[in-house]
Every structure is written in C-alpha cells, then in structure tokens.
Residue frames relative to the residue before (quaternion, step in Angstrom):
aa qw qx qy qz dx dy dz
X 1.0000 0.0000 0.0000 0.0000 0.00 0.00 0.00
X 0.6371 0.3761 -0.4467 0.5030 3.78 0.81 -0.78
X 0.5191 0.5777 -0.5751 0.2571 4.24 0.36 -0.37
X 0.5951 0.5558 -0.3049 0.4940 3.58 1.47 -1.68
X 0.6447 0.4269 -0.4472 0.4496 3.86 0.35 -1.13
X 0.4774 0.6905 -0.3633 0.4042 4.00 0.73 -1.34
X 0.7818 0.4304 -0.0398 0.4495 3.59 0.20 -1.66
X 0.7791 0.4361 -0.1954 0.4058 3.59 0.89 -0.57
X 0.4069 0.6744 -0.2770 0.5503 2.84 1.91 -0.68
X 0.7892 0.3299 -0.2090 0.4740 3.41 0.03 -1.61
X 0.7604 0.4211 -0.3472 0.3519 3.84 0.63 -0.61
X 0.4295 0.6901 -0.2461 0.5279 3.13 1.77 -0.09
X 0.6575 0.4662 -0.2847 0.5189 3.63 0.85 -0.92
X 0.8202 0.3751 -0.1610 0.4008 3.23 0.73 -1.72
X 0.3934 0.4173 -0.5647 0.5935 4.25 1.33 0.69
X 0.6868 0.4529 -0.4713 0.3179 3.77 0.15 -0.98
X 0.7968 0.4248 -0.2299 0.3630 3.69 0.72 -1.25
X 0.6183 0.5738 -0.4449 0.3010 3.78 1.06 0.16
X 0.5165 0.6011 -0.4985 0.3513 3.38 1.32 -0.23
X 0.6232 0.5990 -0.2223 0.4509 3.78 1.41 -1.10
X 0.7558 0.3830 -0.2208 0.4831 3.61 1.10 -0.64
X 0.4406 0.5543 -0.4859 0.5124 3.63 1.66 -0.14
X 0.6144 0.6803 -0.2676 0.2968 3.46 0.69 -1.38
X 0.6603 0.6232 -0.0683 0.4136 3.32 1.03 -2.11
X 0.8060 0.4860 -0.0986 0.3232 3.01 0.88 -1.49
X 0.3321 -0.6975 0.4728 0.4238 3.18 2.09 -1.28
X 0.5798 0.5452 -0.4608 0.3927 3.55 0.51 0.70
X 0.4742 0.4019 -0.3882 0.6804 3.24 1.72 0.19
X 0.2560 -0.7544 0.5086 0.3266 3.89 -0.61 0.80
X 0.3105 -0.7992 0.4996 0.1235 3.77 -0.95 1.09
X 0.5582 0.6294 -0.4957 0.2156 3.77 1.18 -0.18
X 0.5252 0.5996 -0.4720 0.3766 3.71 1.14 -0.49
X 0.5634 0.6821 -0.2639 0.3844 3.73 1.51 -0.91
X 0.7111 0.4412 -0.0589 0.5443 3.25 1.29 -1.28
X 0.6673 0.5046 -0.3717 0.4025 3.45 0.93 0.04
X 0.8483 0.2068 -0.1455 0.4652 2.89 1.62 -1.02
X 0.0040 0.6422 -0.4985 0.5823 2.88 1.78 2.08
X 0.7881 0.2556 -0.1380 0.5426 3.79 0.34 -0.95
X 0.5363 0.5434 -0.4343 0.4780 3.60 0.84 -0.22
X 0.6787 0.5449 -0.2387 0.4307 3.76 0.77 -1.37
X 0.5396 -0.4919 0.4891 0.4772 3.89 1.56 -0.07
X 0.5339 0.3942 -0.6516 0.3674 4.05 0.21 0.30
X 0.6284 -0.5895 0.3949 0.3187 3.33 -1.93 0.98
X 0.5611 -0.6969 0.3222 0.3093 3.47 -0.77 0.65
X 0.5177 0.6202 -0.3735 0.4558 3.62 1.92 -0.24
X 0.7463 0.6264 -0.0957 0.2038 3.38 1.71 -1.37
X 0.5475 0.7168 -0.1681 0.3979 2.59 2.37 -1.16
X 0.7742 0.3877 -0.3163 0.3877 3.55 1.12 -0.23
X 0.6435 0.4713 -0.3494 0.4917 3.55 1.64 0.28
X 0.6630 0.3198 -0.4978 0.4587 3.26 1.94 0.62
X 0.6008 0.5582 -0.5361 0.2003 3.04 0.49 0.81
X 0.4254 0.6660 -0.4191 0.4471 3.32 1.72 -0.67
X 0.5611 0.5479 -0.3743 0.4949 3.86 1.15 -0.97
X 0.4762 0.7202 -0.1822 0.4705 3.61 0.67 -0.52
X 0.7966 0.3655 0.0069 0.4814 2.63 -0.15 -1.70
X 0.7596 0.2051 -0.2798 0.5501 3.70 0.39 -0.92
X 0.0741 0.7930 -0.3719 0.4768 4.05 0.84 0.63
X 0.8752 0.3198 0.1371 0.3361 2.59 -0.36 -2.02
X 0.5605 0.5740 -0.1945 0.5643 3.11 1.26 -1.52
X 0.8382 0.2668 -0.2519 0.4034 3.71 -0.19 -1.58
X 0.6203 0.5505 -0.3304 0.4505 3.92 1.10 -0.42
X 0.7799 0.3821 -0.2923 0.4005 3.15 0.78 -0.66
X 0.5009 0.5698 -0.3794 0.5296 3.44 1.54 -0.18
X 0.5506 0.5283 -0.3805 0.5225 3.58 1.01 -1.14
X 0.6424 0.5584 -0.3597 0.3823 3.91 0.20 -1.12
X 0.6076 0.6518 -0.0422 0.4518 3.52 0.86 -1.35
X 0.8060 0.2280 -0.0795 0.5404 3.21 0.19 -1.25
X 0.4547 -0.6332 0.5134 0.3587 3.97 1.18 -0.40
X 0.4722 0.5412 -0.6166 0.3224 4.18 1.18 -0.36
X 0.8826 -0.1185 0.1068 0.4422 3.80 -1.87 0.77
X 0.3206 -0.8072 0.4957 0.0033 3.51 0.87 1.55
X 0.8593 0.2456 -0.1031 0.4366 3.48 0.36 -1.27
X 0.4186 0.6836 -0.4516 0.3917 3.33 1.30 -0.14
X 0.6608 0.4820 -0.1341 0.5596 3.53 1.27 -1.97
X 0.7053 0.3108 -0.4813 0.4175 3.82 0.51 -0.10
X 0.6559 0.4340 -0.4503 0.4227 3.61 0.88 0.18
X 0.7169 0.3250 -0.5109 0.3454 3.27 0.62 -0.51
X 0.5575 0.5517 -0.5167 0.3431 4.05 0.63 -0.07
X 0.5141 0.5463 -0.4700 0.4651 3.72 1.26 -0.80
X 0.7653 0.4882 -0.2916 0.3014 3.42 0.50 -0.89
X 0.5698 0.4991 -0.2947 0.5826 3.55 1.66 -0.07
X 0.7022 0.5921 -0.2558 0.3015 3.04 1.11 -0.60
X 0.4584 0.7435 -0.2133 0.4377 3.21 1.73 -1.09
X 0.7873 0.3224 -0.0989 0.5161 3.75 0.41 -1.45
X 0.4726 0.4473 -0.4778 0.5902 3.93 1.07 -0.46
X 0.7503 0.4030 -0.4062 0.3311 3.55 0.06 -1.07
X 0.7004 0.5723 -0.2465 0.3481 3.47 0.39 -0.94
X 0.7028 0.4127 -0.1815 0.5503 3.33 1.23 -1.05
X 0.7715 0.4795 -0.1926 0.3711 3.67 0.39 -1.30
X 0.8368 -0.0696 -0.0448 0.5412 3.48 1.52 -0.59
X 0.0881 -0.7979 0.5026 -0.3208 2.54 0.13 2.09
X 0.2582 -0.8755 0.3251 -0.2471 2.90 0.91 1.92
X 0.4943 0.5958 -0.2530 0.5803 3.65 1.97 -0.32
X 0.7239 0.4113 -0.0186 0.5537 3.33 1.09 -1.47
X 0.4090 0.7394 -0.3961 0.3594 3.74 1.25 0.28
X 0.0268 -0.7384 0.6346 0.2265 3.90 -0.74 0.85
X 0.8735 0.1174 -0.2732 0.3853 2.89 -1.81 1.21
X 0.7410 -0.5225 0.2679 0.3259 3.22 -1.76 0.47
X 0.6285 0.5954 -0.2218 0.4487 3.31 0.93 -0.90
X 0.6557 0.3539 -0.2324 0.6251 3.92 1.04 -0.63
X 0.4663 0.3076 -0.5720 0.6007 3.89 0.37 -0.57
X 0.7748 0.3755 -0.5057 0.0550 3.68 -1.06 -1.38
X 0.5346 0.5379 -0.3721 0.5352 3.63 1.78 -1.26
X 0.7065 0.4763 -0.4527 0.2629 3.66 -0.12 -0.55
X 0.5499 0.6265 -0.3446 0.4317 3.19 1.16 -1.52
X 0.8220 0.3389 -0.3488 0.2962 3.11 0.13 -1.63
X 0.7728 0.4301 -0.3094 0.3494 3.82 0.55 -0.32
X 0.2172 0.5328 -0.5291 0.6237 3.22 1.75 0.69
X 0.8329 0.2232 -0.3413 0.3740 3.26 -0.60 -0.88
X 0.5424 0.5971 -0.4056 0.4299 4.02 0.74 -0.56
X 0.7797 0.1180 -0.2189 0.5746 3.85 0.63 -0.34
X 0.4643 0.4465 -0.5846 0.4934 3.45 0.72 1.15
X 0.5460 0.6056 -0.2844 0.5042 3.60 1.18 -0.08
X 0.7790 0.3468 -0.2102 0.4783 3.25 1.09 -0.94
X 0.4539 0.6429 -0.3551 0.5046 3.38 1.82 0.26
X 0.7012 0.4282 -0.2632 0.5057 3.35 0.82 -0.74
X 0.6512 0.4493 -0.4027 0.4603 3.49 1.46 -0.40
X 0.5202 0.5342 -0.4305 0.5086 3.87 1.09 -0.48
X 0.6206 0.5835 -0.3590 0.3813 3.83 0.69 -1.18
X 0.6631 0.4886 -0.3494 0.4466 3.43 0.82 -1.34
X 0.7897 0.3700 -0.2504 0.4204 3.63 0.43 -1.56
X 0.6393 0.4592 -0.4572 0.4141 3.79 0.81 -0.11
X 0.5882 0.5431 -0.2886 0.5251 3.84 1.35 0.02
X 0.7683 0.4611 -0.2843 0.3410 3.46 0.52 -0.42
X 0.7407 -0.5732 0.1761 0.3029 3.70 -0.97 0.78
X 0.7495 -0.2299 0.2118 0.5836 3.62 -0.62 -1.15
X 0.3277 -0.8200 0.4693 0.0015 2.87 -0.94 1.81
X 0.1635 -0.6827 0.5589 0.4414 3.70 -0.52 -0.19
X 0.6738 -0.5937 0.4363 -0.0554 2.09 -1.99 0.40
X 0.1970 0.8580 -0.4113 -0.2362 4.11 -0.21 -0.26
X 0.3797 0.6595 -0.3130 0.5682 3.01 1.48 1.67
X 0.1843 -0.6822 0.5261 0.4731 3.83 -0.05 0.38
X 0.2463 -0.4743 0.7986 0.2768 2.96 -2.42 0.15
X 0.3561 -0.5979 0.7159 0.0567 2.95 -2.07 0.79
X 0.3970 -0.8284 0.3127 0.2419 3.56 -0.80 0.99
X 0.5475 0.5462 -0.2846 0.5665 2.97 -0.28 0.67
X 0.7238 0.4734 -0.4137 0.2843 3.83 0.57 -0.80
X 0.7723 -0.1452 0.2299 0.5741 3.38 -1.87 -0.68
X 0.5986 0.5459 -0.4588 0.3649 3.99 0.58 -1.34
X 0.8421 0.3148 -0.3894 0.2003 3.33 -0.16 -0.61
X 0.3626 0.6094 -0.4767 0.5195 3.53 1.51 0.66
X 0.4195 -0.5499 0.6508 0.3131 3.41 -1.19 0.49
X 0.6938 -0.2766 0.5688 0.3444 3.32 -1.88 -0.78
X 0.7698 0.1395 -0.0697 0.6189 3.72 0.75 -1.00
X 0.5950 -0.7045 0.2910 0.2550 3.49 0.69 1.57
X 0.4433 0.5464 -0.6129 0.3596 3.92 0.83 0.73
X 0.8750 -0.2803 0.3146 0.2385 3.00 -1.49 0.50
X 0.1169 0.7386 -0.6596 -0.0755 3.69 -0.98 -0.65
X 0.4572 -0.5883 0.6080 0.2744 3.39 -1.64 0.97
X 0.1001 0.7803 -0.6126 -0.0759 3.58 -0.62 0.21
X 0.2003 -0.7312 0.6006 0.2541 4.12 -0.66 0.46
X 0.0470 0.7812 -0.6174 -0.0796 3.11 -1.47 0.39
C-alpha cells in the first residue's frame, strides 16, 4: 500500500505542476494576463518584470513539484503566487454581466482548487522523490525542521 501512496504522491505533484509549467513556458498564452496586470493599476514599465517574476515562479516550483526537490517549499512558494493572481485576475465580484461573472467565477474557483491541491502536498509527510537523497542532507529535514524517515 505505501508503493500506491509512493506513486500517487509523485503523480499527484506532477498533474498539480503542469498547469504552472504550461504557463512558465508560454504555451499557455499570458498577454490577456498582462493586460489585465496593467488594467489592475500595475505601472505599465513594471508589468513585464512582474511577469517574467511569474513566470520564473512557476518554472522553478513547478519543476521543484515534479522532480520531488523541497516539495513543500515549491507548494508554498506557488500558493504564494497564486493568492494575488487569484485575487486580482479573477475578481469575479467585480464582473459585468452574466457571462463574465460565470468565466471569472469559474477560474476563481479553478485556482482555489489548485490551492487546496498545493495545501494538501505542502502538508503531507515523506515524499518521494525522483532525485537521489544523500543521508544526512538538507532532504532529510522537513520544511518545519522535524526529522524524516528516508531509506536508502
């Protein structure tokens, strides 16, 4: 049963992290993002050095997710990108007409979903891994400095 928990874990990380690495990568298109980055009152000089911020975010968390490297480190720091995109970008309160509230809502609520997936994986125990660990390193420290079992 822990091989199945083992396996879900990791396939679990890697569905959570592709929405963040489509994004990163530019294969999700980001200019509708950036416009309404500058719509929301960011300066128009600023909007392209926060998004590259963003962008690389995404990139190093979602690779972190993926690869298993400080698992929970990368679900907080994407929760933590995630929070203000959400708040600003779909703002679903502030929506005209039915048809915009419904698109907004729903992706308000689509990366409030993916919060609760970062929440889950930034909460949960000994993760695997698809990196070695070496005993003894940073890996076997959690995030909140207990221990971890780790085999080798």
């Amino acid at each position: 049963m822990e091989q199945v928990s083992r396996y879900g874990m990791t396939a679990s990380r890697f569905l959570v992290a592709m929405i963040f690495l489509l994004n990163a990568t530019g294969i999700v298109d980001q200019s509708v993002a950036a416009r309404e980055l500058a719509e929301h009152g960011a300066p128009p000089d600023l909007v392209p050095f926060l998004m590259l911020v963003g962008r690389s975010v995404e990139l190093i968390g979602g690779l972190a997710l993926v690869l298993g490297i400080f698992p929970r480190i990368a679900a907080i720091a994407l929760i933590g990108f995630l929070v203000p995109a959400t708040l600003t970008a779909h703002a679903f309160w502030a929506a005209d007409g039915a048809q915009a509230f419904t698109a907004q809502l729903v992706n308000f609520l689509k990366n409030i979903a993916m919060i609760g997936g970062l929440l889950f994986i930034a909460s949960a125990g000994d993760q695997p891994t698809l990196v070695p660990r070496i005993r003894g390193s940073i890996d076997d420290t959690s995030v909140f400095g207990t221990r971890r079992k780790t085999q080798v």
